[in-house]
DSSP file (Angstrom, degrees, kcal/mol; ACC not computed):
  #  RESIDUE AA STRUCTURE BP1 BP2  ACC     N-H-->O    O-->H-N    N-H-->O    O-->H-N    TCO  KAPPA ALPHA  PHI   PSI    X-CA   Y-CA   Z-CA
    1    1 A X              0   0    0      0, 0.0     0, 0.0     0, 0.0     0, 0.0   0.000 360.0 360.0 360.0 131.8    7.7   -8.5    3.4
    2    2 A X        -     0   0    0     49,-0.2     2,-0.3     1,-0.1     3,-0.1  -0.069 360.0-111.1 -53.1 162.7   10.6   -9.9    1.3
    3    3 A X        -     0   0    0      1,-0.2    47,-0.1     2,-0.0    -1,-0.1  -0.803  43.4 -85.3-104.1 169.3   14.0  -10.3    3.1
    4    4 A X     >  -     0   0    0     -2,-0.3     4,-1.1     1,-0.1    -1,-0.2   0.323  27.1-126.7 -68.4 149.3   16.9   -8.0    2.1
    5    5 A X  H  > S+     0   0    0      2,-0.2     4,-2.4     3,-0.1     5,-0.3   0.949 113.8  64.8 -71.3 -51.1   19.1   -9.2   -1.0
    6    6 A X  H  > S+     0   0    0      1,-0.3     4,-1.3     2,-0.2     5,-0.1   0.796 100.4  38.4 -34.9 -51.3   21.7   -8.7    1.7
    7    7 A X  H  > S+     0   0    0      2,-0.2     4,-1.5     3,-0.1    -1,-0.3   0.871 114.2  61.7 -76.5 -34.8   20.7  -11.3    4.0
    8    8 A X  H  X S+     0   0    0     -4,-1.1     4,-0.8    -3,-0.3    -2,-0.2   0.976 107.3  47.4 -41.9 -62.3   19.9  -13.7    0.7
    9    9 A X  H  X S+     0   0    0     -4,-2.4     4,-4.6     1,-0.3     3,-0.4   0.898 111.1  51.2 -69.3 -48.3   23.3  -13.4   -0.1
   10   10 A X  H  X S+     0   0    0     -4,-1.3     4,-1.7    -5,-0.3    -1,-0.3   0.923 105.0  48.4 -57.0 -43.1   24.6  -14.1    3.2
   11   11 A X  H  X S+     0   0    0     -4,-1.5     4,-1.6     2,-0.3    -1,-0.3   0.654 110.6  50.1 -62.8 -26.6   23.2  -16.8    4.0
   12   12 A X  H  X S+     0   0    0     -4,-0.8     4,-2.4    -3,-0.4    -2,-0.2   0.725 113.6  50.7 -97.5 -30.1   24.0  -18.8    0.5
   13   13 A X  H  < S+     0   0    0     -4,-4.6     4,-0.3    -5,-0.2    -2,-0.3   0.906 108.4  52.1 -92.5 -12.9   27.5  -17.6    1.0
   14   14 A X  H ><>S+     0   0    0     -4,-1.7     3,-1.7    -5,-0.4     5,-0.8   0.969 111.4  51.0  13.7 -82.9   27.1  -19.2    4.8
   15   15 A X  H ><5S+     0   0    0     -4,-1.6     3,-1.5     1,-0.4    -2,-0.2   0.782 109.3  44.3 -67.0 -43.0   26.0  -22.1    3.1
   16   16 A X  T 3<5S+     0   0    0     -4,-2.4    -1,-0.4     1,-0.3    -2,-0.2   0.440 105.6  63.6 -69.8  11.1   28.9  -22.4    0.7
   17   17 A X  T < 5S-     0   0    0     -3,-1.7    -1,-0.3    -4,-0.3    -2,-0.2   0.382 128.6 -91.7-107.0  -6.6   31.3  -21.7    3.3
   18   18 A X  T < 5S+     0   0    0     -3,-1.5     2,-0.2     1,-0.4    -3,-0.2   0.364  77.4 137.8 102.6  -0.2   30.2  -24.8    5.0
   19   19 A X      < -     0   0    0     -5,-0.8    -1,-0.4     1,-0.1    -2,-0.2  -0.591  62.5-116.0 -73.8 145.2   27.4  -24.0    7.5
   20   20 A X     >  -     0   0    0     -2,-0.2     4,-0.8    -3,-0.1    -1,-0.1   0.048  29.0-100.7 -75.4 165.2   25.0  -26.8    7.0
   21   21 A X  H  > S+     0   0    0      2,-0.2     4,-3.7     1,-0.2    14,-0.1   0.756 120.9  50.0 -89.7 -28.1   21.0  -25.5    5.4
   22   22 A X  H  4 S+     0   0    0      2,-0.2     4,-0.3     1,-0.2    -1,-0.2   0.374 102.3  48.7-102.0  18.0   20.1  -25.9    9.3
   23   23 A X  H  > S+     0   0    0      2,-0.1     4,-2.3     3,-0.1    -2,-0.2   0.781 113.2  51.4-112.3 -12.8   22.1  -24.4   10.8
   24   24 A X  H  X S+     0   0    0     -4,-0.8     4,-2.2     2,-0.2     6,-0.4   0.831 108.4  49.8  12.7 -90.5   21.5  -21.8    8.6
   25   25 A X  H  < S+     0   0    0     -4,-3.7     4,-0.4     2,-0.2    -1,-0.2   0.884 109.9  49.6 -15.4 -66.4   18.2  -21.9    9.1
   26   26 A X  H  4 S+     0   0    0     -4,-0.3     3,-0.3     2,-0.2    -2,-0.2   0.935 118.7  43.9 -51.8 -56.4   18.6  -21.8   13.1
   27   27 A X  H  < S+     0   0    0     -4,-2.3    -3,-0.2     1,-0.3    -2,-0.2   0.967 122.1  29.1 -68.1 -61.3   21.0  -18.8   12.7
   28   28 A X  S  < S-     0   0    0     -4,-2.2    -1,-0.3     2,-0.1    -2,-0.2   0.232 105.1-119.3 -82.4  13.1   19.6  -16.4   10.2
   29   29 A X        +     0   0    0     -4,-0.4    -3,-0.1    -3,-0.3     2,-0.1   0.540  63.5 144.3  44.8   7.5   15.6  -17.5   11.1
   30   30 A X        -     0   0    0     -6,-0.4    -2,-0.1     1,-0.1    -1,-0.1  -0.607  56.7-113.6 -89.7 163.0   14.9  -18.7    7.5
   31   31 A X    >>  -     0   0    0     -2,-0.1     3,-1.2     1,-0.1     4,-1.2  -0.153  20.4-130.6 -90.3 144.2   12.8  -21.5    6.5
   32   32 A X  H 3> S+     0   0    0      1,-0.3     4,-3.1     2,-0.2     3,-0.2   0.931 114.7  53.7 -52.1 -37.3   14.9  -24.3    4.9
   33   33 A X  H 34 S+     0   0    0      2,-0.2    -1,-0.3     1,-0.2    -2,-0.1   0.088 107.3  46.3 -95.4  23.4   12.1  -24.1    2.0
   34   34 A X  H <> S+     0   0    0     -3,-1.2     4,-1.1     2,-0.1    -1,-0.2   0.527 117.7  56.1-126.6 -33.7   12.7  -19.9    1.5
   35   35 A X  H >X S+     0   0    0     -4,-1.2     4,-1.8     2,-0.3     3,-0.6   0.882 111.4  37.5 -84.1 -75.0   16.7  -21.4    1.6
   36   36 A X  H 3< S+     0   0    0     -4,-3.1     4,-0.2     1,-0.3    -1,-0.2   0.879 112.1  53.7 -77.9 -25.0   16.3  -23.6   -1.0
   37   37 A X  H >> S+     0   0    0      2,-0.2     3,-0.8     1,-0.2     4,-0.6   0.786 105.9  56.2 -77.9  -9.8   14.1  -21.6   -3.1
   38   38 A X  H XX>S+     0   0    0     -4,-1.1     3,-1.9    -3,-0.6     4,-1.2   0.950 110.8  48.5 -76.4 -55.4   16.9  -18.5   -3.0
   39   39 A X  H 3<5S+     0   0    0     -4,-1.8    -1,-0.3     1,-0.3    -2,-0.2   0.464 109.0  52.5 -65.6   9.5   19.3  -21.2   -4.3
   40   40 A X  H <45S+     0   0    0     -3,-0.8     4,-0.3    -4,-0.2    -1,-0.3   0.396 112.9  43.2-122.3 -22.4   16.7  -22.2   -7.0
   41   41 A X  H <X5S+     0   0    0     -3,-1.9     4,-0.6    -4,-0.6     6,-0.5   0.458 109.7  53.1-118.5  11.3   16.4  -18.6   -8.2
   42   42 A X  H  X5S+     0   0    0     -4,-1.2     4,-1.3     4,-0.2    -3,-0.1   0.609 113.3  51.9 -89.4 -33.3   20.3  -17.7   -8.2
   43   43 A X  H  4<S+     0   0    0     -5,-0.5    -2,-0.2     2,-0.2    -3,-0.1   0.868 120.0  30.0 -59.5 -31.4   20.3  -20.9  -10.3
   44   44 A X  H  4 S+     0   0    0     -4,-0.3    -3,-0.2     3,-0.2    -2,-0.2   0.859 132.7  25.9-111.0 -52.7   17.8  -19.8  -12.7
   45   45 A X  H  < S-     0   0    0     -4,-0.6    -3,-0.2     2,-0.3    -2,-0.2   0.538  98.2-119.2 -94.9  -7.5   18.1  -15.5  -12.9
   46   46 A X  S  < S+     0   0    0     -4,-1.3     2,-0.2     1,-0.3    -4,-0.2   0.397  84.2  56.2  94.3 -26.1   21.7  -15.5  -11.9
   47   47 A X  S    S-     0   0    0     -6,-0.5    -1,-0.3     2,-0.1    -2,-0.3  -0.633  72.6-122.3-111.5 177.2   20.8  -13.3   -8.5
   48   48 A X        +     0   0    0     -2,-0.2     3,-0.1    -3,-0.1    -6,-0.1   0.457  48.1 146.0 -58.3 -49.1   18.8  -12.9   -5.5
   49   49 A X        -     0   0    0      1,-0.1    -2,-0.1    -4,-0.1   -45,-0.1   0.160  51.1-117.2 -41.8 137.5   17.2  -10.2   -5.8
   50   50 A X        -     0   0    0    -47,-0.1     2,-0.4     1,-0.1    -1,-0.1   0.049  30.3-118.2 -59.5 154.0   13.9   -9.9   -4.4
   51   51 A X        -     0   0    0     -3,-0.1   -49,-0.2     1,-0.1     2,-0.1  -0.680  11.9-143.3 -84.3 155.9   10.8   -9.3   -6.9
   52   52 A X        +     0   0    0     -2,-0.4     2,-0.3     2,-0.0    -1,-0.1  -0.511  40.2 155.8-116.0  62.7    8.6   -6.0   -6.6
   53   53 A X        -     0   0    0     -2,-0.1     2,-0.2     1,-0.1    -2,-0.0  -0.502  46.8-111.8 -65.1 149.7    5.3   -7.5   -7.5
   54   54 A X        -     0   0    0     -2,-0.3     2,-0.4     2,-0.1     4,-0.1  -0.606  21.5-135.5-119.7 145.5    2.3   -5.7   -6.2
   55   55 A X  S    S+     0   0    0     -2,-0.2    -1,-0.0     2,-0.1     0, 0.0  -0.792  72.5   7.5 -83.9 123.6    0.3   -7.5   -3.5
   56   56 A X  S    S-     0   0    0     -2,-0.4     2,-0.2     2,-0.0    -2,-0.1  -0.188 107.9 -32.4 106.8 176.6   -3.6   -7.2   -4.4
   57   57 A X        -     0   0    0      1,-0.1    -2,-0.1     0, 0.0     3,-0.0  -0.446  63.5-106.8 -73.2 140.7   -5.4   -5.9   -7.3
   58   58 A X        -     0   0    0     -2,-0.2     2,-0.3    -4,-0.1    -1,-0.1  -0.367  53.6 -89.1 -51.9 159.9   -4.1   -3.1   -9.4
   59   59 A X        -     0   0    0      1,-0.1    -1,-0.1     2,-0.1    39,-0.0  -0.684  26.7-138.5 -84.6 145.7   -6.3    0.2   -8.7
   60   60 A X  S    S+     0   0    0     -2,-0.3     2,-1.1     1,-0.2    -1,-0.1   0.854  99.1  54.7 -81.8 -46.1   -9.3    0.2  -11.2
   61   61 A X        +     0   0    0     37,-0.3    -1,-0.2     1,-0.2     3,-0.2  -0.685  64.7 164.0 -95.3  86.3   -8.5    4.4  -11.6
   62   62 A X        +     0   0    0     -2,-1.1     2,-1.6     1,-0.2    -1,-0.2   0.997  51.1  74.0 -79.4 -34.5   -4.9    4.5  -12.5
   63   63 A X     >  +     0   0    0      1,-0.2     4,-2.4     2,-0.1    -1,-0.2  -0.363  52.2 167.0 -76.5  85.9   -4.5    8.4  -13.9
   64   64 A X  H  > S+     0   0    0     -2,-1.6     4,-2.5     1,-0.3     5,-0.3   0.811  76.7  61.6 -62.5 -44.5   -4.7   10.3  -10.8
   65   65 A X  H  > S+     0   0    0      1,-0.2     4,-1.8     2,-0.2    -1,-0.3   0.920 116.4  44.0 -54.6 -62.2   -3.5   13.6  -12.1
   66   66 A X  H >> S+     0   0    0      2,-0.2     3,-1.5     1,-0.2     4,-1.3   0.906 116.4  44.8   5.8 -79.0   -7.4   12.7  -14.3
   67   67 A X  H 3X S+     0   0    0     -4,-2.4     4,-3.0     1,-0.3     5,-0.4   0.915 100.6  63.1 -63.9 -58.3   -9.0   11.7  -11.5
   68   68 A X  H 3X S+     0   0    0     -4,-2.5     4,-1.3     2,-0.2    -1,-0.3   0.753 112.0  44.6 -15.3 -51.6   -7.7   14.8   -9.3
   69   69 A X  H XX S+     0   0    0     -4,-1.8     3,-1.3    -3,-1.5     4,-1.3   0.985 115.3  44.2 -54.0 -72.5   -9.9   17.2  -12.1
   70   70 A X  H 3X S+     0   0    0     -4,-1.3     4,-2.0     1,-0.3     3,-0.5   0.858 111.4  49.7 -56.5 -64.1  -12.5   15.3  -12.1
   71   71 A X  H 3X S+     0   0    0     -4,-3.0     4,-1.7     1,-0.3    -1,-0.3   0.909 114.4  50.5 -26.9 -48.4  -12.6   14.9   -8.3
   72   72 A X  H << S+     0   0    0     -3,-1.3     3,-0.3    -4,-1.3    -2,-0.3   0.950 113.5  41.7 -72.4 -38.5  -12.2   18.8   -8.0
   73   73 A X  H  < S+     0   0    0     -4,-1.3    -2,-0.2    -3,-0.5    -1,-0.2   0.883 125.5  39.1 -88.9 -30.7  -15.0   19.5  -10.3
   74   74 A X  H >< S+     0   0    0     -4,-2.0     3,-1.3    -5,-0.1    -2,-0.2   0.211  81.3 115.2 -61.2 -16.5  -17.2   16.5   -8.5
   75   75 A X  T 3<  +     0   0    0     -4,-1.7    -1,-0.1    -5,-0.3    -3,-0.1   0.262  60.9  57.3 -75.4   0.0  -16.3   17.0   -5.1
   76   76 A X  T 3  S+     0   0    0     -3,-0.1    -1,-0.3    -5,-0.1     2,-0.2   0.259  92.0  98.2-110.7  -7.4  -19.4   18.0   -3.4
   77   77 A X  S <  S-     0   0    0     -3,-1.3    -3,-0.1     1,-0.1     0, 0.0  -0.704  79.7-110.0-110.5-178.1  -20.8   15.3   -4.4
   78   78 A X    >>  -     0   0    0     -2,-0.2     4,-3.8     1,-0.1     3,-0.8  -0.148  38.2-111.1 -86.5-174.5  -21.6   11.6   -2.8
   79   79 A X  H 3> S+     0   0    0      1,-0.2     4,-1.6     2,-0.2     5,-0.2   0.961 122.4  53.0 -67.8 -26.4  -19.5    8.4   -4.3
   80   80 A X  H 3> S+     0   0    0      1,-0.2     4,-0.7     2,-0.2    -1,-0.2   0.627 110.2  44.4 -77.5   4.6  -22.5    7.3   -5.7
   81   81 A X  H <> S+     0   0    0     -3,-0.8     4,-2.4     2,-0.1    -1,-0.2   0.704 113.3  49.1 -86.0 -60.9  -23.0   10.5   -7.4
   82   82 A X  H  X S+     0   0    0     -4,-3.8     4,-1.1     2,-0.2    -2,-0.2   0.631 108.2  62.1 -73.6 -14.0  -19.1   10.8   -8.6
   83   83 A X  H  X S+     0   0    0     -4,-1.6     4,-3.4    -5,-0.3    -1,-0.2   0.894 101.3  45.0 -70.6 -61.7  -19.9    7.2   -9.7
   84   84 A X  H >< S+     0   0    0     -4,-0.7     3,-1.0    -5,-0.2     4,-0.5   0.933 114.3  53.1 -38.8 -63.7  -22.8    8.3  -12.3
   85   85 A X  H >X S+     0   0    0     -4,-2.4     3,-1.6     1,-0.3     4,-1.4   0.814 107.8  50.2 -39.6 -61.3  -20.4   11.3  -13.6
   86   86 A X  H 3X>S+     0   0    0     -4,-1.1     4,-2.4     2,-0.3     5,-1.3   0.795 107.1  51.1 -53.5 -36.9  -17.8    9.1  -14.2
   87   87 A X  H <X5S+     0   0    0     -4,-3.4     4,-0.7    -3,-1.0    -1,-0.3   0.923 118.9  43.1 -63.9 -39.6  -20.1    6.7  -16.2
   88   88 A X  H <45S+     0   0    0     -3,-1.6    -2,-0.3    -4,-0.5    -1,-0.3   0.791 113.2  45.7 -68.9 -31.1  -21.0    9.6  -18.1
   89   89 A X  H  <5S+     0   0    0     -4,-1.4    -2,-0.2     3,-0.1    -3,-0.2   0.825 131.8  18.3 -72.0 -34.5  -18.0   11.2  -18.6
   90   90 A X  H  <5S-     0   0    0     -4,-2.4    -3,-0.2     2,-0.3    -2,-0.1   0.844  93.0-123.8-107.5 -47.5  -15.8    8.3  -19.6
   91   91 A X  S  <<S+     0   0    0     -5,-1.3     2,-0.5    -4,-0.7    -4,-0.2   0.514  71.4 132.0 106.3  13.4  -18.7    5.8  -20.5
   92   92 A X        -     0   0    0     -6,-0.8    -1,-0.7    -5,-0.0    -2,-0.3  -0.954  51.9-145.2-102.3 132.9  -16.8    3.1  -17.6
   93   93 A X        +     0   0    0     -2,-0.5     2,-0.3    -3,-0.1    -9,-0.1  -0.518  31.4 175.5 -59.6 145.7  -19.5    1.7  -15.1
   94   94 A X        -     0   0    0     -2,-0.2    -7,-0.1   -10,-0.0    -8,-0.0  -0.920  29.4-116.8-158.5 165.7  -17.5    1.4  -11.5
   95   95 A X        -     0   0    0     -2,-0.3     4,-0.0     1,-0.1     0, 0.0  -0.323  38.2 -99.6 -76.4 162.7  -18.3    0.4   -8.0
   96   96 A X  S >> S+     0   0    0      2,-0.2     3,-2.9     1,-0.1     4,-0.7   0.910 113.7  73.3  -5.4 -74.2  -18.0    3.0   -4.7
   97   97 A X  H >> S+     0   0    0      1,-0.4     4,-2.1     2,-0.2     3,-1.7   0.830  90.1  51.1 -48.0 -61.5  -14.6    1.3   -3.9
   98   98 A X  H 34 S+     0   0    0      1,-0.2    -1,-0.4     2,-0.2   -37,-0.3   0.522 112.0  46.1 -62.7   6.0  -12.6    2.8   -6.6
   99   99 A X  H <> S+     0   0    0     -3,-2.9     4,-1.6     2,-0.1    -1,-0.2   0.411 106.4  55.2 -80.2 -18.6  -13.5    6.0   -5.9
  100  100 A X  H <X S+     0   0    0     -3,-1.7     4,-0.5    -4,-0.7    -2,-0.2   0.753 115.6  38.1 -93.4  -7.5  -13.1    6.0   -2.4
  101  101 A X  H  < S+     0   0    0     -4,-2.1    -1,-0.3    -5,-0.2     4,-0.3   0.423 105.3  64.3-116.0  21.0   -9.7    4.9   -2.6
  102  102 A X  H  > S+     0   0    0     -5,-0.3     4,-4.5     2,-0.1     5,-0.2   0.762 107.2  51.9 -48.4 -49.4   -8.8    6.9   -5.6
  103  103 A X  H  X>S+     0   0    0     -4,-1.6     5,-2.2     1,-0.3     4,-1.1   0.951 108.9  43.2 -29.4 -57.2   -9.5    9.7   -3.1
  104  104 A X  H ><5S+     0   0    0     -4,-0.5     3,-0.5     1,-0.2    -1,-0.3   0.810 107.1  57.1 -80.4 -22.3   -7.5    8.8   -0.5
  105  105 A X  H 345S+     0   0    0     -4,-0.3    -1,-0.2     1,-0.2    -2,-0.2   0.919 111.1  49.3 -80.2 -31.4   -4.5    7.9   -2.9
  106  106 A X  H 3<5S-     0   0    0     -4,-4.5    -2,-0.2     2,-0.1    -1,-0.2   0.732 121.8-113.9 -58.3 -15.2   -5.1   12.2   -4.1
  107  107 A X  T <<5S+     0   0    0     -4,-1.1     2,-0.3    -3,-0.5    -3,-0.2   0.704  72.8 144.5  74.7  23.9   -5.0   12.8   -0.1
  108  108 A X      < -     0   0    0     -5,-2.2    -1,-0.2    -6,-0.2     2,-0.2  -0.737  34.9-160.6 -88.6 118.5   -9.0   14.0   -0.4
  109  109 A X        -     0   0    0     -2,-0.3    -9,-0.0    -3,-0.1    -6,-0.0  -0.647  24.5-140.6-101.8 174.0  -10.8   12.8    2.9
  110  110 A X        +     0   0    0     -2,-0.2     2,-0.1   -10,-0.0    -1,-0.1   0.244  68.9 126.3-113.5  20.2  -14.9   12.5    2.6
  111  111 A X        -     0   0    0      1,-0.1    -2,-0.1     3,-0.0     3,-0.1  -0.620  44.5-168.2 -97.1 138.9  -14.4   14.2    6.8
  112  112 A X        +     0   0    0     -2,-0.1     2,-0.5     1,-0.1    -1,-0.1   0.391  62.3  65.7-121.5  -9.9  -16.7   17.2    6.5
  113  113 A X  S    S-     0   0    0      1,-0.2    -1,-0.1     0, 0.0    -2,-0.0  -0.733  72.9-142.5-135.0 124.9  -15.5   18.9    9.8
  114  114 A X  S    S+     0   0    0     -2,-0.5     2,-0.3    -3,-0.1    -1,-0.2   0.719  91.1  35.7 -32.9 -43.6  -11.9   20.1   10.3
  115  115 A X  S    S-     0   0    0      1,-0.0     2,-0.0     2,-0.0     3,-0.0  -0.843  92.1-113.3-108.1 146.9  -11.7   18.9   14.5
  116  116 A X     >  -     0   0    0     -2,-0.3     4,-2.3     1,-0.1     5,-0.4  -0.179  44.4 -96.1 -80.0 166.8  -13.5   15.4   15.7
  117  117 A X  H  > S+     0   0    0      1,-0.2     4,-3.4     3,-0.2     3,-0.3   0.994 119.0  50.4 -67.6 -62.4  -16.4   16.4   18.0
  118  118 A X  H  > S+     0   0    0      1,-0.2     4,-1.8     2,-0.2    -1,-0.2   0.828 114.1  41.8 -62.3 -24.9  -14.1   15.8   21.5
  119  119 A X  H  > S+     0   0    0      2,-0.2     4,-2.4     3,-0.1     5,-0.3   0.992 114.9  48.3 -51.3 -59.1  -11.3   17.6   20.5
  120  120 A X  H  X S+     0   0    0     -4,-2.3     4,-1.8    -3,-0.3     3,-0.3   0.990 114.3  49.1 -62.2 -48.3  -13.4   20.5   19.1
  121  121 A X  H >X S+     0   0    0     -4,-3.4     4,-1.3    -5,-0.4     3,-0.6   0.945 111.2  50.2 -55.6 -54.1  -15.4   20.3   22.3
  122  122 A X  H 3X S+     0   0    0     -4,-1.8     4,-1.3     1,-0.2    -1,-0.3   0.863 114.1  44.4 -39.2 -54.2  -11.8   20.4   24.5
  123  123 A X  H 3< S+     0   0    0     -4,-2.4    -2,-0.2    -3,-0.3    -1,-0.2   0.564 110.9  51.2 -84.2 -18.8  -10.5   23.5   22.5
  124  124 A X  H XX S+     0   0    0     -4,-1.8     4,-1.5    -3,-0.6     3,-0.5   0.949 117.0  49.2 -83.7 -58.5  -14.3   25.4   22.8
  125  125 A X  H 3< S+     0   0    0     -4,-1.3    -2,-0.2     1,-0.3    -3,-0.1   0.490 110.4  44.3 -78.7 -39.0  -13.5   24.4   26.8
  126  126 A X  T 3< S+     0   0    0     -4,-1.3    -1,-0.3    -5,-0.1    -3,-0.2   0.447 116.9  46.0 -86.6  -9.4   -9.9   25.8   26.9
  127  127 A X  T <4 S+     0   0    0     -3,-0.5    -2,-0.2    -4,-0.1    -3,-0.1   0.971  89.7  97.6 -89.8 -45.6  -10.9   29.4   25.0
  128  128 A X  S  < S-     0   0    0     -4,-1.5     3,-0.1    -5,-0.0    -4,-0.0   0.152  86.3 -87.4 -74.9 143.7  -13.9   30.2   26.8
  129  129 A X        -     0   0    0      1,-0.1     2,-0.3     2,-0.1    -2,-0.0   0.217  32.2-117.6  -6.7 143.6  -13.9   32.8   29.9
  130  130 A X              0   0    0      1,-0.1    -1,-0.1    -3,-0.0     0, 0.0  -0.864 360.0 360.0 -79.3 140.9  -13.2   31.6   33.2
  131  131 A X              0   0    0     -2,-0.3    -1,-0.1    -3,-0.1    -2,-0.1   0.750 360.0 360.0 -93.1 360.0  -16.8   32.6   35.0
């Protein structure tokens, strides 16, 4: 996780204020090399500010509201089933993966029974008669 523009800024005006880059370091708990590179990118973009660059691969299925139909009209079936459709409907090959977290990014689970067995078994255990 990036640190705050707020602590960036503090810390470089710290520095210009006279605090040394280790004691600096020592105080706020940043690396000398995170330190220098904040002063290397005020130098160059004029700010701090952190970037919002995505970790990881983009998702392979970006148009959810799409994917959401197609899911609804597909949705009894398995992923490797909702894989074929897709190859026919669009005429893109894709693996499992992108469908099983396109799901989960619509808030579709592939859980087929509403309570996990010990729960449901606990709640059958608290309705029944006493004998």
């Amino acid at each position: 996780m990036a640190y705050s523009e707020d602590l960036r800024r503090c810390v470089l005006n710290a520095i210009e204020g006279g605090m040394s880059k280790m004691q600096a370091h020592r105080t706020f708990g940043v690396s000398r090399t995170t330190i220098d590179d904040w002063f290397h990118l005020r130098e160059q973009s004029g700010g701090v500010k952190p970037s919002r660059s995505r970790r990881g691969k983009a998702p392979t299925i970006k148009d959810l509201a799409a994917f959401a139909e197609f899911a609804g009209r597909h949705g009894h079936c398995t992923l490797a089933q909702m894989a074929l459709a897709w190859q026919k409907e669009t005429g893109v090959a894709l693996t499992l993966l992108p469908f099983s977290m396109a799901l989960r990014r619509i808030g579709w689970t592939r859980k087929k029974r509403a309570f996990s067995t010990k729960s449901g078994a606990q709640q059958s255990a608290r309705l029944s008669p006493p004998p």
